[in-house]
MARDRENBA-750642 format. One record per residue (C-alpha): chain; x, y, z. Coordinates in steps of 0.25 Angstrom, whole numbers, padded with zeros to 4 digits, always signed. Layout:
<rec><unit>A</unit><X>X</X><Y>Y</Y><Z>Z</Z></rec>
...
! end
This chain:
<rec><unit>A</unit><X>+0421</X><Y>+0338</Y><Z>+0348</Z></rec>
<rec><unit>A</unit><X>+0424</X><Y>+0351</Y><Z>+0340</Z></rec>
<rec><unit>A</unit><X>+0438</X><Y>+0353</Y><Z>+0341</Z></rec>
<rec><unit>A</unit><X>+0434</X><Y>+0368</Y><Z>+0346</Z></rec>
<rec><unit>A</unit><X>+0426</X><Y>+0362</Y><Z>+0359</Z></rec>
<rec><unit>A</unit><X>+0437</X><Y>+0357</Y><Z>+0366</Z></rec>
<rec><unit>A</unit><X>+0435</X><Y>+0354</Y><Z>+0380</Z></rec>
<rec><unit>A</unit><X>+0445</X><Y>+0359</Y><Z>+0390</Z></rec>
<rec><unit>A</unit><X>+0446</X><Y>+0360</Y><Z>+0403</Z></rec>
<rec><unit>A</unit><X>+0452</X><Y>+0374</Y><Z>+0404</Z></rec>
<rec><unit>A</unit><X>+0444</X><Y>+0388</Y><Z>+0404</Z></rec>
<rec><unit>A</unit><X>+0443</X><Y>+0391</Y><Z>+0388</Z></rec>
<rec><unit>A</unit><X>+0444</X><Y>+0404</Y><Z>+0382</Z></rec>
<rec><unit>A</unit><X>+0430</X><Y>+0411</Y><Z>+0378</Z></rec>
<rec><unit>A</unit><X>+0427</X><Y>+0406</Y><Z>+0364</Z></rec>
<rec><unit>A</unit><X>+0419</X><Y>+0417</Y><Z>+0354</Z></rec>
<rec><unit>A</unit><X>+0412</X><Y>+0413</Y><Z>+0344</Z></rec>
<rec><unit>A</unit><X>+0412</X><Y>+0426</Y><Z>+0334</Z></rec>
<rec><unit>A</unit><X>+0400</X><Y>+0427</Y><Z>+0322</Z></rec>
<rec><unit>A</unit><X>+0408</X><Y>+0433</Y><Z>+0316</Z></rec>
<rec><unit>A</unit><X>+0400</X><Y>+0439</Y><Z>+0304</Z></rec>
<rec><unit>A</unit><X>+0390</X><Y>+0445</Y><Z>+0315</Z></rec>
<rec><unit>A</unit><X>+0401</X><Y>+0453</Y><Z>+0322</Z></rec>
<rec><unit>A</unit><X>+0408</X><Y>+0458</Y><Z>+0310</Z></rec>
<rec><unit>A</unit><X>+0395</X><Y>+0462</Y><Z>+0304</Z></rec>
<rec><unit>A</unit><X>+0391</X><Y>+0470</Y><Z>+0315</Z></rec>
<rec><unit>A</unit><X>+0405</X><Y>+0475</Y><Z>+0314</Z></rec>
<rec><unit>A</unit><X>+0404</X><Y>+0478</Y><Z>+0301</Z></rec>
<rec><unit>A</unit><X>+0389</X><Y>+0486</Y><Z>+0302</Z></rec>
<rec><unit>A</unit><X>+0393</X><Y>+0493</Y><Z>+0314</Z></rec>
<rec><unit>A</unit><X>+0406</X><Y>+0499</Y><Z>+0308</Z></rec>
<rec><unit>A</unit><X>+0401</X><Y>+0503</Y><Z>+0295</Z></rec>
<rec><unit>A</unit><X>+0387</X><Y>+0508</Y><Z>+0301</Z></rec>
<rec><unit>A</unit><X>+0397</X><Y>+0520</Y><Z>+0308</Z></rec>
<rec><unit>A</unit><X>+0400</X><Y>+0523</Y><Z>+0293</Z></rec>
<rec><unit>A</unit><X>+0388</X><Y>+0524</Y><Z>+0287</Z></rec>
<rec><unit>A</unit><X>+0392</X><Y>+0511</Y><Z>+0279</Z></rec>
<rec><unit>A</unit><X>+0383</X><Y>+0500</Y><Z>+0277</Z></rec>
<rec><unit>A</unit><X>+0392</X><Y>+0488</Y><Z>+0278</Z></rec>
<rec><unit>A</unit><X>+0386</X><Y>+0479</Y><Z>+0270</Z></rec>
<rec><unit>A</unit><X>+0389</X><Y>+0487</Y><Z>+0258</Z></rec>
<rec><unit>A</unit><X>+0402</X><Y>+0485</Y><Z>+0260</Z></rec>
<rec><unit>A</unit><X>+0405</X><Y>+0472</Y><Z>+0269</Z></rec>
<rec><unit>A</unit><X>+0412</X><Y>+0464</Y><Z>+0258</Z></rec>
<rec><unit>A</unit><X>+0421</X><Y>+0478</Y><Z>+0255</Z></rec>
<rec><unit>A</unit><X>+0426</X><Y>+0481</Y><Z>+0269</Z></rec>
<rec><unit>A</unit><X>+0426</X><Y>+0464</Y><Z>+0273</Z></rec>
<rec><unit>A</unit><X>+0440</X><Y>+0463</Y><Z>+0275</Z></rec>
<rec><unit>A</unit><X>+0443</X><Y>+0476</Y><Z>+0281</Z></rec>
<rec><unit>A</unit><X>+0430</X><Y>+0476</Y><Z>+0290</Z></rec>
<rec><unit>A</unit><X>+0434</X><Y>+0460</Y><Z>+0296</Z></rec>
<rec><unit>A</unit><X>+0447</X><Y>+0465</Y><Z>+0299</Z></rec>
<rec><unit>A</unit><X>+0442</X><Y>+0477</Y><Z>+0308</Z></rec>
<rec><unit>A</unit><X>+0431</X><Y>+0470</Y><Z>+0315</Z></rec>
<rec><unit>A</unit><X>+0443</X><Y>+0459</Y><Z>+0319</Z></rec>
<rec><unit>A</unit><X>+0451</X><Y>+0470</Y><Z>+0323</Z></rec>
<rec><unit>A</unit><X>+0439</X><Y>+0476</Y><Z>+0331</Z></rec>
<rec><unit>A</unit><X>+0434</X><Y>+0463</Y><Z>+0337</Z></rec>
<rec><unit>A</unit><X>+0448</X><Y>+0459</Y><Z>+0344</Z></rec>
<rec><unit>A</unit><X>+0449</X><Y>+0472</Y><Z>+0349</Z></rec>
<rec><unit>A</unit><X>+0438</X><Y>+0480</Y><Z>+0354</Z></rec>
<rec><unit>A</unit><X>+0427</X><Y>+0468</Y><Z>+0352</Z></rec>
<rec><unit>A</unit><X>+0433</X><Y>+0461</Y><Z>+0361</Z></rec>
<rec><unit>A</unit><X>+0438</X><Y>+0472</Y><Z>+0372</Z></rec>
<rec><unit>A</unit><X>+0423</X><Y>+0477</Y><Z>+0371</Z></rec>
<rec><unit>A</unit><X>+0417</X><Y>+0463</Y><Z>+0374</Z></rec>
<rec><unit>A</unit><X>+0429</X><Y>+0458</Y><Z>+0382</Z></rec>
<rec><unit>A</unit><X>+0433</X><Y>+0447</Y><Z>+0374</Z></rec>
<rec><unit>A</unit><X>+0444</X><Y>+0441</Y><Z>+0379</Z></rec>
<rec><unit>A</unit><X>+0457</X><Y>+0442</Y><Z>+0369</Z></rec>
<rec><unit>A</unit><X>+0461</X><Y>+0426</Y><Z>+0371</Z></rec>
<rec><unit>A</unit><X>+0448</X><Y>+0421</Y><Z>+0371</Z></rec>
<rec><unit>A</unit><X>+0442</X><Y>+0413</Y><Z>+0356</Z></rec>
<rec><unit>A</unit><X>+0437</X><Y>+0419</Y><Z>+0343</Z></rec>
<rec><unit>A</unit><X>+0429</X><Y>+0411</Y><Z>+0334</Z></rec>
<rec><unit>A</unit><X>+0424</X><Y>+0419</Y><Z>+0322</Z></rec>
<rec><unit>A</unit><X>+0413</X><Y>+0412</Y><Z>+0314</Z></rec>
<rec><unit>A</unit><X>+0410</X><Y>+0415</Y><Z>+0301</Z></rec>
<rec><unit>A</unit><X>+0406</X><Y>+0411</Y><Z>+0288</Z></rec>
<rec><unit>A</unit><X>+0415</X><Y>+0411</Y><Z>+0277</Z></rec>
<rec><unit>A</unit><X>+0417</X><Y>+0421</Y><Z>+0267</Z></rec>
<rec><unit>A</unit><X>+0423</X><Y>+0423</Y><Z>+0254</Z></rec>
<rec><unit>A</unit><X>+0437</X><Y>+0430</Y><Z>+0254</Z></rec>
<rec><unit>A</unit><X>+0437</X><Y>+0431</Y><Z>+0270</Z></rec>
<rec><unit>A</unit><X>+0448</X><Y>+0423</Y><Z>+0273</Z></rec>
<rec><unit>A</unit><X>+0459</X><Y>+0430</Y><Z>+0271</Z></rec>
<rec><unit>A</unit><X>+0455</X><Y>+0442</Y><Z>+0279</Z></rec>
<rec><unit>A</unit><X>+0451</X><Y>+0431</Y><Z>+0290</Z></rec>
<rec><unit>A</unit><X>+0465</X><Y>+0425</Y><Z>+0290</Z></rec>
<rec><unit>A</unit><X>+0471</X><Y>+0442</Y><Z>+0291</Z></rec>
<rec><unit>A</unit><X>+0461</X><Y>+0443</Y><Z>+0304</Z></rec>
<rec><unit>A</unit><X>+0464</X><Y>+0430</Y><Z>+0311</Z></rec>
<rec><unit>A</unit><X>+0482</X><Y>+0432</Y><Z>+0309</Z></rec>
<rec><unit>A</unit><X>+0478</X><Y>+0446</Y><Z>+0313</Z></rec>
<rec><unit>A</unit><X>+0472</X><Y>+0444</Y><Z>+0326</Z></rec>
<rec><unit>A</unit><X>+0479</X><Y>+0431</Y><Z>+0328</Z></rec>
<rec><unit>A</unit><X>+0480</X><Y>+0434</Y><Z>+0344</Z></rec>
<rec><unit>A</unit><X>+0465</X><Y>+0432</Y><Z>+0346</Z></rec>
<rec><unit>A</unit><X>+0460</X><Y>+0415</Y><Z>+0347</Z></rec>
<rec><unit>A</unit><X>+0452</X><Y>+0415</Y><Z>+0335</Z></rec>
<rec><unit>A</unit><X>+0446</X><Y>+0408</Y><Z>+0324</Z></rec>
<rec><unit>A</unit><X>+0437</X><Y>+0410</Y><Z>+0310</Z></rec>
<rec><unit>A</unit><X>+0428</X><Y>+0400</Y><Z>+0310</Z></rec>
<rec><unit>A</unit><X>+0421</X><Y>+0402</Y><Z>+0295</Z></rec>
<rec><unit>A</unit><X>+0411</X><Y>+0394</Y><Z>+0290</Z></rec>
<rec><unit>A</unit><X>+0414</X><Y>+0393</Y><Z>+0276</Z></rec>
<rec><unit>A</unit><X>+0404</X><Y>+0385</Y><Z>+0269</Z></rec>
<rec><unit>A</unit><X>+0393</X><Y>+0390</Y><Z>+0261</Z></rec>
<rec><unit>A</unit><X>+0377</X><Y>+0383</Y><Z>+0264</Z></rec>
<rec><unit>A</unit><X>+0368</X><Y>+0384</Y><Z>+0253</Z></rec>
<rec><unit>A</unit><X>+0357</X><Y>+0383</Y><Z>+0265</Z></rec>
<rec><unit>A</unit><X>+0356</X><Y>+0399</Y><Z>+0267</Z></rec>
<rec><unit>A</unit><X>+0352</X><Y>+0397</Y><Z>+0280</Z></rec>
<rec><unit>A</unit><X>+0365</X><Y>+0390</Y><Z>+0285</Z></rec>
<rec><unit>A</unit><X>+0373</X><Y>+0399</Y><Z>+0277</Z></rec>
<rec><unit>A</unit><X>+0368</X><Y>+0411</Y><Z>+0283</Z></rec>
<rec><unit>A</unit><X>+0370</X><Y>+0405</Y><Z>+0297</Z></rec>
<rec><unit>A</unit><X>+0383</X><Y>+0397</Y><Z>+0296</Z></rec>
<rec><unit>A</unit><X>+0391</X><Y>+0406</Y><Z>+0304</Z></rec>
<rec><unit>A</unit><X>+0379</X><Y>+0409</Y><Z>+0315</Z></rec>
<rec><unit>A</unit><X>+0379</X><Y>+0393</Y><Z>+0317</Z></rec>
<rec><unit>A</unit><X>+0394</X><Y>+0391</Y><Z>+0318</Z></rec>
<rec><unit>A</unit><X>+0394</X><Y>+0403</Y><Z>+0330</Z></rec>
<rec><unit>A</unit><X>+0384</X><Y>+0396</Y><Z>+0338</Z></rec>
<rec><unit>A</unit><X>+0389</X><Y>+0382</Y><Z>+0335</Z></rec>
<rec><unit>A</unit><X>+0403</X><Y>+0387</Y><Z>+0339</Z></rec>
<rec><unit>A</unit><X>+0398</X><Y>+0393</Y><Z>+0350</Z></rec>
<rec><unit>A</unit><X>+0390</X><Y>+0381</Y><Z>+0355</Z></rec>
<rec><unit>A</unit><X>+0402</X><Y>+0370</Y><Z>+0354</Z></rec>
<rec><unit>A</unit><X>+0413</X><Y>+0381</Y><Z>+0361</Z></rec>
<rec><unit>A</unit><X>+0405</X><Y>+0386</Y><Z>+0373</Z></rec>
<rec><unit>A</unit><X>+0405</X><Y>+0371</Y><Z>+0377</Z></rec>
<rec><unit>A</unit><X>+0420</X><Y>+0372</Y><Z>+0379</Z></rec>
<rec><unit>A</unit><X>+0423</X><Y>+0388</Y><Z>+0381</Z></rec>
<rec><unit>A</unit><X>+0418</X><Y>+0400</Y><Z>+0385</Z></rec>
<rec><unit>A</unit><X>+0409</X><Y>+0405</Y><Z>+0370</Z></rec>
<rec><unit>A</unit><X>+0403</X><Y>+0418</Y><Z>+0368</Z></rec>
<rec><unit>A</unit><X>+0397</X><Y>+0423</Y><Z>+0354</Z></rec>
<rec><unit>A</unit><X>+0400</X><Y>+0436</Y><Z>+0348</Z></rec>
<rec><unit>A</unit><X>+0389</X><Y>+0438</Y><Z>+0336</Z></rec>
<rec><unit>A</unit><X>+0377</X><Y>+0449</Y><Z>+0338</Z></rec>
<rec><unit>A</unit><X>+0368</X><Y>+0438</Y><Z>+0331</Z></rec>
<rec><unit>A</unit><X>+0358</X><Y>+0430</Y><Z>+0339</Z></rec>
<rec><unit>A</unit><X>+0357</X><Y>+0418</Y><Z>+0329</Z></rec>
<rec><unit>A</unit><X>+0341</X><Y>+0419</Y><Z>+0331</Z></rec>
<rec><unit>A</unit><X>+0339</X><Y>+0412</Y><Z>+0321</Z></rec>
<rec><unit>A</unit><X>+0348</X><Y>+0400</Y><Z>+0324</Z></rec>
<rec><unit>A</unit><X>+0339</X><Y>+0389</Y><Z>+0324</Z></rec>
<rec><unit>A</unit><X>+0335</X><Y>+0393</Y><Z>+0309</Z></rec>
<rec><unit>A</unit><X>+0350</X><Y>+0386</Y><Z>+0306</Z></rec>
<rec><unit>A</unit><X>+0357</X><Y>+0381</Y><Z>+0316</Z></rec>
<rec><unit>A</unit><X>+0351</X><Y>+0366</Y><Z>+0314</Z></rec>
<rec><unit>A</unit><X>+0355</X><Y>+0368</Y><Z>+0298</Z></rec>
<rec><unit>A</unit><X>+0369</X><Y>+0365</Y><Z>+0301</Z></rec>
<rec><unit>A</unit><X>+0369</X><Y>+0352</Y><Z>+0306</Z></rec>
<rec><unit>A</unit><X>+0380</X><Y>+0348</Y><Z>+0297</Z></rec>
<rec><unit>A</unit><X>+0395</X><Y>+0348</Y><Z>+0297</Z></rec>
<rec><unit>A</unit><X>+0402</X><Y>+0362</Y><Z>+0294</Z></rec>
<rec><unit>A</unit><X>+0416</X><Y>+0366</Y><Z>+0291</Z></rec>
<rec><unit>A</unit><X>+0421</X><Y>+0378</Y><Z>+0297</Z></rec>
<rec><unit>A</unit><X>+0434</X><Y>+0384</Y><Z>+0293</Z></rec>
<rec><unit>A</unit><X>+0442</X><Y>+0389</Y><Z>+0306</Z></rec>
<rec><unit>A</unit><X>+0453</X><Y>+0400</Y><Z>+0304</Z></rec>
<rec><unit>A</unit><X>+0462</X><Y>+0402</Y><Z>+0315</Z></rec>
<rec><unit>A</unit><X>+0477</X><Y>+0409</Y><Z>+0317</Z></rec>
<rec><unit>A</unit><X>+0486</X><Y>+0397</Y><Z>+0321</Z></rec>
<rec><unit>A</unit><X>+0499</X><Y>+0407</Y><Z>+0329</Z></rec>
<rec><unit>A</unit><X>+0508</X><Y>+0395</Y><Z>+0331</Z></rec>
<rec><unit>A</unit><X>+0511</X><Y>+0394</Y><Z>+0316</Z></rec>
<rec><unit>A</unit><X>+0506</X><Y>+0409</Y><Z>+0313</Z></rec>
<rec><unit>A</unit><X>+0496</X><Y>+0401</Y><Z>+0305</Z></rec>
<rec><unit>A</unit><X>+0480</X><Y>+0403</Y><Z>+0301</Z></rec>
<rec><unit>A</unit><X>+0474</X><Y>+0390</Y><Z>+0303</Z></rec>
<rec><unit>A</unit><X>+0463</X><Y>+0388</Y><Z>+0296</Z></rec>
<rec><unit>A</unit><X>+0455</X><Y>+0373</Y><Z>+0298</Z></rec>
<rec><unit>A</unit><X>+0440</X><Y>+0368</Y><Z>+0293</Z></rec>
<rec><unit>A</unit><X>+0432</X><Y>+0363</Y><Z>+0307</Z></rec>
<rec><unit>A</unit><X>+0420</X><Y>+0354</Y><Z>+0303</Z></rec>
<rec><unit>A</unit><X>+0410</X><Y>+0355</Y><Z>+0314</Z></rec>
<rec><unit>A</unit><X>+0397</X><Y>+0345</Y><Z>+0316</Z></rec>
<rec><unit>A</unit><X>+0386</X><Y>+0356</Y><Z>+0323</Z></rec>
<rec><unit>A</unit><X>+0376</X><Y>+0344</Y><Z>+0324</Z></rec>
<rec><unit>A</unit><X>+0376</X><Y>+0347</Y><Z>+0340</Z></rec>
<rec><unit>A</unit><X>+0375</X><Y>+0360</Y><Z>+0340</Z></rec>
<rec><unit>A</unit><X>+0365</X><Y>+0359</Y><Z>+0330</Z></rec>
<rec><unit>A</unit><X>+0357</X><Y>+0349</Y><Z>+0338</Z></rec>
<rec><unit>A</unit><X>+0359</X><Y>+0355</Y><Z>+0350</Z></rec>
<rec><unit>A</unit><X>+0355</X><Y>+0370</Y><Z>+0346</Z></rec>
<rec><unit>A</unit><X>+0346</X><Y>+0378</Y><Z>+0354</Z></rec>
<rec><unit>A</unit><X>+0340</X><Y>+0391</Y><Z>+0350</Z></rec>
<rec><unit>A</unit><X>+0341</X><Y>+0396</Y><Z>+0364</Z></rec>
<rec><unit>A</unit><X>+0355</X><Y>+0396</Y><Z>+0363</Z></rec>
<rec><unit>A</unit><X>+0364</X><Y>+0407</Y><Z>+0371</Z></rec>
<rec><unit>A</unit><X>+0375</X><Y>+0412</Y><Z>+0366</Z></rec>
<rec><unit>A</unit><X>+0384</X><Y>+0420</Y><Z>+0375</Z></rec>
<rec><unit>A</unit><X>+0390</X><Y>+0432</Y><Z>+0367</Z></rec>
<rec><unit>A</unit><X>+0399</X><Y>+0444</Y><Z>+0369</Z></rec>
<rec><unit>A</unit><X>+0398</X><Y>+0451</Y><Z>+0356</Z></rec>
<rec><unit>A</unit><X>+0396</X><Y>+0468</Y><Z>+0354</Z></rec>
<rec><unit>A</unit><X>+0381</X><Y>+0471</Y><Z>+0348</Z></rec>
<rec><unit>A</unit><X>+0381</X><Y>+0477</Y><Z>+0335</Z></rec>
<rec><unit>A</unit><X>+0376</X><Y>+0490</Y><Z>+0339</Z></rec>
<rec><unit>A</unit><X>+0388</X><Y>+0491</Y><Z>+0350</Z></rec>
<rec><unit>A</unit><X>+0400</X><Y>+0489</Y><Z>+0342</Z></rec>
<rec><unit>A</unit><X>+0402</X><Y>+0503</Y><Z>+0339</Z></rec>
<rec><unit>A</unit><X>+0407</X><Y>+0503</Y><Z>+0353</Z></rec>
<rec><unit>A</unit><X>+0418</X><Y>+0495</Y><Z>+0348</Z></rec>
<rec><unit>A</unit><X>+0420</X><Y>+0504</Y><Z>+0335</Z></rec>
<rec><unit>A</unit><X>+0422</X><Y>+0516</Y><Z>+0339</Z></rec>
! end
């Protein structure tokens, strides 16, 4: 069993699973639409600066506005990207009070179609092996419609890296997890439900004010 499904027989803390390029995306739109700026123009300028506010935003008035729990589980999936790490590593000792993990994809597919999707897949496979086990709820504004495009292409063996802050030795841990999907991949249903608590795009200027 997945060393992340652990069965035990006490109430579990509520697990989010974060897409995490969604969310800052949106961030990142939103912010730079109140300035007239179209962000794409300048996403790989302001990169470091803009992940280091959305964190900032998301521990704060994200979760007081949804009424996420402080103590509850933070997974933020995402692909890997080149020279990210160590503004990664700043964020995660900087909010080390909060249970939370990076969970980064760092391989490259030459199939375009799983490359584009990677993170996509991992939230719903996360999702699908921790709600057996704890409360789960989503926060990504994308419907994965077109899910059953990709989700059977992975049917393989994938290597995720998992960045986390270890506060016994005042350490980053950082570990490679391989995860077989074969069941979820078998067992994938379009109809999947996914139970969410994420702010709509077109809401989080009420957060940014």
């Amino acid at each position: 069993m997945n060393k992340f499904a652990k069965n035990i027989n006490i109430k579990q803390p509520t697990v989010y699973i974060v897409d995490f390029f969604n969310i800052f995306s949106d961030f990142r739109e939103i912010k730079y639409k109140r300035q007239n700026i179209d962000f794409h123009s300048i996403k790989h300028i302001t990169k470091n600066q803009d992940t280091s506010d959305f964190f900032k935003l998301f521990f704060t008035r994200y979760i007081t506005y949804t009424g996420i729990k402080g103590d509850s589980k933070f997974y933020f999936i995402m692909k890997g990207l080149n020279d990210y790490d160590e503004i990664l590593d700043n964020i995660i000792k900087t909010h080390n009070r909060f249970d939370m993990k990076f969970m980064i994809i760092p391989d490259k597919f030459k199939n375009k179609i799983l490359d584009r999707n990677k993170d996509d897949f991992l939230c719903q496979y996360f999702f699908y092996m921790f709600q057996k086990t704890n409360p789960c709820m989503l926060i990504s504004n994308d419907k994965y419609r077109d899910a059953e495009n990709y989700i059977r292409l992975f049917n393989f063996d994938l290597w995720i890296k998992v960045v986390s802050y270890n506060k016994i030795n005042d350490v980053l841990d950082k570990t490679l997890l391989k995860i077989n999907p074969s069941d979820f991949v078998n067992e994938y249903n379009i109809r999947q439900e996914y139970k969410r608590c994420t702010i709509p795009k077109k809401k989080l200027n009420r957060i940014l004010d």
